[in-house]
N, C-alpha and C positions, 0 to 999 in steps of 0.2 A: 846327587842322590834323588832329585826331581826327575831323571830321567828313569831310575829302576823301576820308581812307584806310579810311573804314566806307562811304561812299559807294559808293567806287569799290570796293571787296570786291562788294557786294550788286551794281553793275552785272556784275562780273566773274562771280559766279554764276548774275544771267538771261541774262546773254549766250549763257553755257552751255547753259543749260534751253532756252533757242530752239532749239539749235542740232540737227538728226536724229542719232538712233541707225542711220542705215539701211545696208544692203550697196548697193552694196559696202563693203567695211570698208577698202578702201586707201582709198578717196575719202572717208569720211566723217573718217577720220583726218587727211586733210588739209585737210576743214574745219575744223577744229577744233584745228589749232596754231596759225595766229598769231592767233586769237582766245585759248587759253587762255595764249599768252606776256606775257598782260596787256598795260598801255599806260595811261597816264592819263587816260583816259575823256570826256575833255572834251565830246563830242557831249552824250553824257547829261545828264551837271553843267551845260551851255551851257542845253538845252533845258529841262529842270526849275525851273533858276532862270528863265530866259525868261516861262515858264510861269505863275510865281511873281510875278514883275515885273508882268504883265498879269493880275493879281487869282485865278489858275486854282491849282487844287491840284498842284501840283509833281510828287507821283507819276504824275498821268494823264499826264505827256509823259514819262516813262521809257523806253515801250516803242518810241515817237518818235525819243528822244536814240539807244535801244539801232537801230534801222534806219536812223540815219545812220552807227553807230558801224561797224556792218557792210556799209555798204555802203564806207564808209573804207577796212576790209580786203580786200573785194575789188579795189580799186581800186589797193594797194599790194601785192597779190600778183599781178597783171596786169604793174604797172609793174616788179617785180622780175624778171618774164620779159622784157620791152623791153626795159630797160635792161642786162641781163643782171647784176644784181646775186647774187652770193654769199650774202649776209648779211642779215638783217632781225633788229633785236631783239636782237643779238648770237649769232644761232641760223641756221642755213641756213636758206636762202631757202625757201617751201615749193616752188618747180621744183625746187632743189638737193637735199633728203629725197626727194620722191615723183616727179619727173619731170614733165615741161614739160607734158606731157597732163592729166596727172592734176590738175595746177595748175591749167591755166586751168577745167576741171572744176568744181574748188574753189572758185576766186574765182565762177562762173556761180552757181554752188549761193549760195552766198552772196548774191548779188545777188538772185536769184529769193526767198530768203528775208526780205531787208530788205523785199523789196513786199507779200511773203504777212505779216509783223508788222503793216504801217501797214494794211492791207487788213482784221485782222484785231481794230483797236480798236473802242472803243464812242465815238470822235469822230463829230462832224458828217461827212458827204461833202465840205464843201466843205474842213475841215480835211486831211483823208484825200485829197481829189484834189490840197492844196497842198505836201504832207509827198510826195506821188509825184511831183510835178515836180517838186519839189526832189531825191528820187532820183535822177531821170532825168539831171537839170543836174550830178547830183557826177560821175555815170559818164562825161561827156563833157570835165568838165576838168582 
């Protein structure tokens, strides 16, 4: 179990290092709450071992697992405005903290960032064009 909760630490800090410093400073802030409220990281762990299964070295789909992981959050700070939920993670919604605008903001930025990760490995293109339609496919269901 030592190994899931060092795992998912080190995912929890590239997630971070992905993620801009930039102004505006409301929105950047709300990139970057319900990413840093943690979560079990499963995309990552999912793909790495994946990765592993089919003879590859587990690190290179990290940054893979991390551009699913985030495109996950966009996708549940979208759906938190739809549904108009309160609460995520036991924490206000990020619309509920920063306001409905600044949210879907967030979840964009996000989204545009999981393409600019997968865009941004040393995989084949044909990997790279499969890792973006599979983006494409989360954002639609």
């Amino acid at each position: 179990m030592d190994f899931l909760k060092d795992f998912t630490e080190k995912i929890n800090g590239e997630i971070m290092g992905y993620l801009p410093e930039n102004e505006p400073a409301k929105l950047y802030e709300a990139v970057k709450y319900l990413p840093a409220a943690g979560g079990k990281r499963l995309r990552p762990i999912m793909a790495m071992l994946a990765c592993e299964a089919a003879g590859g070295n587990g690190e290179n789909a990290i940054p893979f697992g991390i551009a699913l992981e985030i495109t996950h959050t966009f996708t549940l700070i979208h759906d938190d405005i739809m549904d108009r939920d309160e609460e995520r993670r036991g924490m206000p919604a990020v619309h509920k903290k920063f306001g409905e605008a600044t949210a879907i903001l967030a979840g964009d930025a996000l989204f545009a960032k999981a393409f600019e990760i997968a865009a941004g490995t040393d995989a084949s293109p044909e990997v790279v064009k499969t890792l973006v339609r599979n983006l494409a496919a989360m954002s639609r269901e």
